[in-house]
N, C-alpha and C positions, 0 to 999 in steps of 0.2 A: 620698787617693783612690788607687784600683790598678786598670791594666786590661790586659787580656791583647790581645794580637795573634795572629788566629789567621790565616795567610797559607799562601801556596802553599807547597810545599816543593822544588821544582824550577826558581827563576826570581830574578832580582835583584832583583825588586820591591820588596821588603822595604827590602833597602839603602835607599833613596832616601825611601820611602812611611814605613818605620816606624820602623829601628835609629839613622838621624840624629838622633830627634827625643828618642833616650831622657839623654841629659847636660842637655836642656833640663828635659825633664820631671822630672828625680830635682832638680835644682835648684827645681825648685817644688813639693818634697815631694809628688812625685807616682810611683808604682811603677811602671814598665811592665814588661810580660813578653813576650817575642815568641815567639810557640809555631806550628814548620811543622806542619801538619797533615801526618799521614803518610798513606800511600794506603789501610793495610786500616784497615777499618770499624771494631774490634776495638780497635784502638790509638785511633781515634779517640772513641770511645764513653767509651775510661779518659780522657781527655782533658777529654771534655765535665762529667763528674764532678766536675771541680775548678772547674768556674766560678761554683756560690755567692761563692764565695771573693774573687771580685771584682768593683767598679760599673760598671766599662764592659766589656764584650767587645765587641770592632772587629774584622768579619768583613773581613777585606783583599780583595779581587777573588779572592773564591772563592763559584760556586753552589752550594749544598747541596740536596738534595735533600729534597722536603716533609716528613718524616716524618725526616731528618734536622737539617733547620731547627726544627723544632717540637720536637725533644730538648732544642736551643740553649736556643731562648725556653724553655722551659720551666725551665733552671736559668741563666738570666741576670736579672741584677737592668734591665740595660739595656741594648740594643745599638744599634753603630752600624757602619751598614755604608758601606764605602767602597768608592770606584768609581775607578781610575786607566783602565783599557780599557773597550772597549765588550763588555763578555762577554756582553752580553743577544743578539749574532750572533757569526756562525763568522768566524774571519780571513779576512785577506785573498786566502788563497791556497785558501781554498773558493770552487768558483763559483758555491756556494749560500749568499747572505749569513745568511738567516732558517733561524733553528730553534726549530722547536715547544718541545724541551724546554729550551734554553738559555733563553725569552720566558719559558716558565711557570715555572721556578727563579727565574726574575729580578723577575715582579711577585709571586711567594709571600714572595719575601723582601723585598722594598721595604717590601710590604702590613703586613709584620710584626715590621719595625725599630723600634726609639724616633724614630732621626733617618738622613739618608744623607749621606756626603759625596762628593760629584763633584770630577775631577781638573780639569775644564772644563765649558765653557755647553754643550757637543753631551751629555755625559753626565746633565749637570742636565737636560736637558729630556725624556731618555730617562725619569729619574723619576718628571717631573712628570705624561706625560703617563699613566702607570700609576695615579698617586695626587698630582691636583692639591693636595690639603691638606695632602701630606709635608714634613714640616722638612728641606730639601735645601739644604746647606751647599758654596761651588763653593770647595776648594782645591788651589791648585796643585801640582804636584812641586816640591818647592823643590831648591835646591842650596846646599851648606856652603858658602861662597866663601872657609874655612879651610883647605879640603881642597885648593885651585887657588888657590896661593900666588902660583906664579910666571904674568907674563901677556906676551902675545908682544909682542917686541922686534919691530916690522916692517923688513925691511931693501930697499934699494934697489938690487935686480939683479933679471936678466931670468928668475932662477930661481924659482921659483913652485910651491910644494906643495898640490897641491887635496885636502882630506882627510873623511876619512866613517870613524868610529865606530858600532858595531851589532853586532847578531847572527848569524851565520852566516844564517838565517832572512829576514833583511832585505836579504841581499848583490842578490839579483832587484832590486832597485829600481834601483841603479846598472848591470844589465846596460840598462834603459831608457834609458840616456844615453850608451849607447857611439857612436849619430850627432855628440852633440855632442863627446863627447871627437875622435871623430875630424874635424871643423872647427877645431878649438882646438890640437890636434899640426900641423896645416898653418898655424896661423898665429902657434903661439907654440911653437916648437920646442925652449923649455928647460921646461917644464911638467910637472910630474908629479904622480901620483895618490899619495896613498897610505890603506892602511885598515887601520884597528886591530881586528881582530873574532879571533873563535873559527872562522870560517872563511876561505875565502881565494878572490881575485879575484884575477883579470887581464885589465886591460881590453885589446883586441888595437891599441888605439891611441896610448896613454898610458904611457911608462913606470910600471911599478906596484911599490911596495913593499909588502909585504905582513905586520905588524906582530902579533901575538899578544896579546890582551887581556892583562893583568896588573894589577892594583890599585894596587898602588905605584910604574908607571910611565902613569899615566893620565894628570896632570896637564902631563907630557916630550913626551906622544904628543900633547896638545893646542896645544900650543906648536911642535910641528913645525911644523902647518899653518901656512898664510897663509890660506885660504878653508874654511870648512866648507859639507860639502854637505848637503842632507836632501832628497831624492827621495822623493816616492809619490805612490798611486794613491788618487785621488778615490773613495772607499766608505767605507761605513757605518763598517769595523773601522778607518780610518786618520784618519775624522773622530771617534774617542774618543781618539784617543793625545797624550798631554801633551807631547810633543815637547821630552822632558828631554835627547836628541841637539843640539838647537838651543840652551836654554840654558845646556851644557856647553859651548858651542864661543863664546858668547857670553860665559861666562864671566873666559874668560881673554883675550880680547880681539879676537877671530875675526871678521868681518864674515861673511856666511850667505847664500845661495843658498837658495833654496826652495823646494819645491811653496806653492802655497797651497792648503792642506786644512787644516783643524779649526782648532784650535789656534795652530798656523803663524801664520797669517793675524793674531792677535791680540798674538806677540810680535814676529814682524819689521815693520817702519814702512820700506816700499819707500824707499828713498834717503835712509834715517836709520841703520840697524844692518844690514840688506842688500838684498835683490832677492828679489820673487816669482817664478816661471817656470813657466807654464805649456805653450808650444812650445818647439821647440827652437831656435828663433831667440831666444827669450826668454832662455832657459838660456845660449848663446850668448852674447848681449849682456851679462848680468849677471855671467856669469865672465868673461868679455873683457875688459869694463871694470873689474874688480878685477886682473886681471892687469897688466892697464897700466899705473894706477895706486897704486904704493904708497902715498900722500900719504891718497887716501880710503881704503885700506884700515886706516889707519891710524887718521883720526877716526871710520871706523862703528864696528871694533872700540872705540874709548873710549866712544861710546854705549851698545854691546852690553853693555858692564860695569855703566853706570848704571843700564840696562834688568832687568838680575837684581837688585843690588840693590835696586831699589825696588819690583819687583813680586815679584820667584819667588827669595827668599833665605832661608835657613832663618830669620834670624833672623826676617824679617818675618810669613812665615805661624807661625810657631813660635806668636806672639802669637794668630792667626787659630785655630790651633790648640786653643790654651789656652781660651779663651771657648767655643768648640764644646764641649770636653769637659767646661766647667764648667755649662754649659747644658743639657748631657746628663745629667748626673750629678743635677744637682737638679732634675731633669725641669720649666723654664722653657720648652717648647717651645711650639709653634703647637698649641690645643686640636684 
């Protein structure tokens, strides 16, 4: 079997969603090719041309346009489209959630897939409710837990690193919590912030380090922390996000702080791996009581670990993977 990945060309998603899974897959004599769609139409068209060539084409969280999806289908032997964001609405940072053509891209293509796969239950249901009969398959963002070797050593002093991973894009969210930072500088005065992004923050209460993403010091920057953070805002675009910030920070041994939106909600286990927080009294209490305590931040992070493992690890969906794309291929689907 051989199948192409045709994905964004301007975004990480790939990493996570598609380029981790290919050592698995060439081990199970299976081809993968991961192809950025580039922006003019022209290149994408010599593109499209090569897809007799292979049984699966797996459209990554990209809408096509009708007349450009219908080129797809017409030289794909089968596709599958995958869903890791809610792209069926505008982000977060539109105050306009709903778009005509973003809805109509999104059930032309549902309508017109062999099978879909959702990153979570909010994207599956966006599916189902387009095409109750669709073969919608819910898998998670896994994470390599090869790649996050080393896991945090928790130490016992009153110094305390609160840390947030993201995109410059995503920095808005922690401006939302600069009330609590400033309760938590008045009551734990060795505390610090720090963030690893392509942009940069400085919260006006919190001493702040300010870290520069890099690939080969990801696993260093996750190890700093004592607490990860994941703030947002309750809507449409942040209840599709896979919240692969939380099980990176779970990973290596992080207890977690949260909104509860989407996702969230189904990997943390309030006072097992971390705390939900919805007020800021919430947020307060949840990071307070990790600070205090090193002893629980200690046993959540070891839960946090068993937690990827056994649900969102590459190896495990890897499998979850395989059966999808063997189901697809020998069209075994829902008539």
């Amino acid at each position: 079997m051989n199948i192409i990945f045709l994905t964004h060309s301007s975004d990480q998603g790939h990493r996570f969603r598609v380029e981790q899974y290919f050592p698995l897959l060439w081990d199970h004599k299976i081809e993968p090719l991961w192809q950025p769609l580039p922006n003019s139409i022209r290149d994408r068209f010599s593109i499209y041309e090569k897809l007799p060539q292979f049984n699966i084409v797996c459209i990554q969280r990209r809408l096509l346009s009708p007349i450009e999806f219908l080129w797809v289908r017409k030289r794909s032997k089968k596709i599958l489209f995958d869903l890791d964001d809610a792209i069926m609405y505008r982000s977060s940072r539109s105050l306009r959630p709903h778009s005509f053509s973003r809805r109509f891209k999104f059930r032309w293509m549902v309508k017109r897939s062999d099978a879909v796969i959702a990153g979570n239950r909010f994207l599956w249901e966006e599916v189902r409710k387009v095409d109750p009969t669709k073969e919608v398959f819910i898998l998670p963002t896994p994470l390599d837990l090869n790649a996050y070797p080393e896991k945090k050593e928790v130490h016992y002093s009153d110094d305390v690193m609160i840390g947030w991973i993201g995109t410059k894009g995503n920095l808005r969210y922690l401006e939302t919590l600069e009330p609590v930072f400033k309760t938590l500088a008045s009551q734990f005065p060795r505390v610090k912030l720090k963030v690893v992004s392509n942009g940069h923050f400085e919260s006006r209460y919190l001493p702040t380090i300010n870290k520069g993403w890099v690939l080969e010091e990801e696993n260093q920057d996750l190890i700093s922390f004592d607490i990860g953070l994941m703030p947002l805002e309750d809507n449409l675009w942040s209840r599709g996000k896979c919240s692969l910030k939380i099980i990176q920070y779970l990973s290596v041994g992080l207890p977690v702080v949260c909104s509860p939106v989407g996702m969230n909600q189904e990997i943390i286990h309030p006072g097992v791996n971390g705390f939900w927080a919805k007020t800021e009294e919430e947020w307060v209490e949840g990071l307070g009581g990790l600070i205090q305590n090193p002893e629980l931040r200690r046993e959540m992070g070891l839960r946090g670990i068993e937690t990827v493992k056994e649900g969102y690890s590459l190896e495990v969906n890897f499998y979850k993977l395989l059966k999808i794309l063997e189901r697809v291929e020998q069209g075994a689907l829902v008539p």
